[in-house]
N, C-alpha and C positions, 0 to 999 in steps of 0.2 A: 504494500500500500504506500500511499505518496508521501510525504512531509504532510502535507497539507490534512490527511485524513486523521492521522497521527495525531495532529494536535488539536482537535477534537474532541470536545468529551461526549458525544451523541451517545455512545457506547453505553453509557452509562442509565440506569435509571431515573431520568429528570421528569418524566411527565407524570400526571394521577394516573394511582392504579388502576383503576377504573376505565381509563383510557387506552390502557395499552403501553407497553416499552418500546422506544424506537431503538433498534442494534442495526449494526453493519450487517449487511447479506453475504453470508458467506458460500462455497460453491456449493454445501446441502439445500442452501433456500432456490437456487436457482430454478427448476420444477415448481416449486408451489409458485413461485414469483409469476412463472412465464403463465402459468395453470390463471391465475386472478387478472393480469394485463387479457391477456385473452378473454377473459370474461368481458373485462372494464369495456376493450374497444374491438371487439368485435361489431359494433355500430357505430362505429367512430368514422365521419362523412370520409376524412383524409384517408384511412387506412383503406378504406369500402373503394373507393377509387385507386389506390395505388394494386392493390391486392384485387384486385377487378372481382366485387361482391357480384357481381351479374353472370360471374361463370362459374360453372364447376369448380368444387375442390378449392374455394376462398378461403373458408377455414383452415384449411391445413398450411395453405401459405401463409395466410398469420402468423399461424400457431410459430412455423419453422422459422419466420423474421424475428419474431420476440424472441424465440429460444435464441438466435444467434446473434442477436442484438445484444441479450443480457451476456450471451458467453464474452461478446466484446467488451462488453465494458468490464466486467471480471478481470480478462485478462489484462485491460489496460489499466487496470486500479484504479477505475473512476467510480462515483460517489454513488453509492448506491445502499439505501436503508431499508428496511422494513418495517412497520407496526405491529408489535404483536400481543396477544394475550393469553399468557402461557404459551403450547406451541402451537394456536393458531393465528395461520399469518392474516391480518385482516386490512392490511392499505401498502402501499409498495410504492417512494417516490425515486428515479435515478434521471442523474446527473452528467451530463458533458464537458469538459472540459475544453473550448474553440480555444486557439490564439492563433497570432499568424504565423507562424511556426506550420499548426498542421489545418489549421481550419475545416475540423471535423473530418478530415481526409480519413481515408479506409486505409486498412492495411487489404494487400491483395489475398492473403488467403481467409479473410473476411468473407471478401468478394466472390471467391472460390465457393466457397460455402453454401453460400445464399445463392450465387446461380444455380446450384447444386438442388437447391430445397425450395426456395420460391419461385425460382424460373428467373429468364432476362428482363421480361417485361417488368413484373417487381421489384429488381434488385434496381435496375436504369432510375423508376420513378424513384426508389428511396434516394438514390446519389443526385438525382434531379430537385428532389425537397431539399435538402440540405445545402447544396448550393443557391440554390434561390435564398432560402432564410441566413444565408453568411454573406451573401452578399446583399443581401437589404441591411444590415448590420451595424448601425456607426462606430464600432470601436472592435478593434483587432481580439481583446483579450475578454475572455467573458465567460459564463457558464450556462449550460442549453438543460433546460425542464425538458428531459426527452420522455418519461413517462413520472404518471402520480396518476395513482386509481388508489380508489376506499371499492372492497369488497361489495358488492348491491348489498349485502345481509346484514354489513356495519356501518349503513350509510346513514345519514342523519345525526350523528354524534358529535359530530366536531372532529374527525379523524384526521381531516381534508388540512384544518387546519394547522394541526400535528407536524404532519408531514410538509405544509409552506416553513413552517420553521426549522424543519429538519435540511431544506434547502437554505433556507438563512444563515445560518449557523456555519454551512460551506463555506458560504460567500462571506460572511464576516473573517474567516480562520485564513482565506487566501487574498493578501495584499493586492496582488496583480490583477487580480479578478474585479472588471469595471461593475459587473452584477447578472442577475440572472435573467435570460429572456425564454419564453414561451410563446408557440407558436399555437391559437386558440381555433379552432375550427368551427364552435358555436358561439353566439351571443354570451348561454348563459355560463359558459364556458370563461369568458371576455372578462365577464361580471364579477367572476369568483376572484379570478386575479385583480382584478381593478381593487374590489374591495380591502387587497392585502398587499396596498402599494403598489401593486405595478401599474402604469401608464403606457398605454396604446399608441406606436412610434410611427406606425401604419401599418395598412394592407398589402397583404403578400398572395399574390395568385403562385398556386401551384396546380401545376395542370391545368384542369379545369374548373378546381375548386378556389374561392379565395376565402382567404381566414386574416385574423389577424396577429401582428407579431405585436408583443407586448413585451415591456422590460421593468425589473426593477434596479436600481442603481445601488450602489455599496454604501453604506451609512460610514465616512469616515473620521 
């Protein structure tokens, strides 16, 4: 893990019990993590079009981008929590790390992978989102909300917001880090973040969907 995760205390038990503990995902949570992202956005408009929901076999090309998604960020020791209650996992937010160094750039056998299990046309659109959202971008160094889902059965609680400050936390602990952006594909979507400081920098079309890109900035 990085410097940056290290000096952290998320690990620790800081929230009510009642709410759940946020810990580092380590590689046993990987399965139930990808298991609940698949829940969360399987209706999720961006994904539905990238992963073409109109054809056979949409689910399983999710399923196979999250799984290899999370393996990525595992292996590249990016920021990745969990909410739990006892051992069930019930909300799951990770984290990117852009700067202009790599700007969300793949490693090739990433790429390999994901050809492999979601096909070209999936793998094209994912490296096609992520270029668009780095380059609407105004600051080189920064951190990407790549997923945050609450379980549907834990929903309602405040979990959501648990996990914005499990992303806080990152971004206060890494100096270089201008702050965290999110790419919102609903209103209410829009809304959740607006409500917890972040402001809407503009509209980003991807493909044929347009959402909006929202950022919060570093408290220094």
């Amino acid at each position: 893990m990085s410097s940056m995760m290290e000096d952290t205390d998320i690990d620790n038990p800081t929230t009510d019990n009642s709410l759940g503990v946020l810990q580092y995902l380590g590689h046993e949570h990987l399965a139930p993590a990808a298991s609940l992202l698949l829940t969360a956005y399987t209706d999720d408009p961006l994904f539905q079009a990238i992963f073409q929901a109109n054809k056979e076999g949409y689910e399983q090309r999710l399923r196979a981008a999250i799984r290899e998604e999370l393996a990525a960020f595992f292996e590249a020791g990016q920021p990745m929590f969990g909410l739990f209650e006892g051992d069930t996992l019930e909300g799951v937010v990770c984290m990117t790390r852009a700067h202009s160094g790599n700007a969300l750039q793949r490693f090739w056998h990433w790429r390999l992978r994901m050809l492999l299990t979601a096909g070209i046309v999936s793998t094209r659109q994912m490296l096609e989102k992520e270029r668009v959202i780095a380059e609407a971008m105004p600051v080189a160094d920064y951190h990407m909300l790549s997923f945050i889902a609450v379980h549907p059965r834990y929903q309602q609680r405040g979990l959501g917001q648990l996990l914005v400050q499990a992303a806080d936390n990152v971004l206060e602990d890494d100096e270089e880090s201008a702050g965290i952006a999110v790419y919102a594909t609903r209103p209410q979507y829009a809304r959740f973040f607006e409500q917890r400081g972040y402001t809407q920098l503009r509209d980003v079309q991807v493909g044929e969907l347009r959402g909006q890109l929202l950022f919060h900035t570093r408290n220094d």
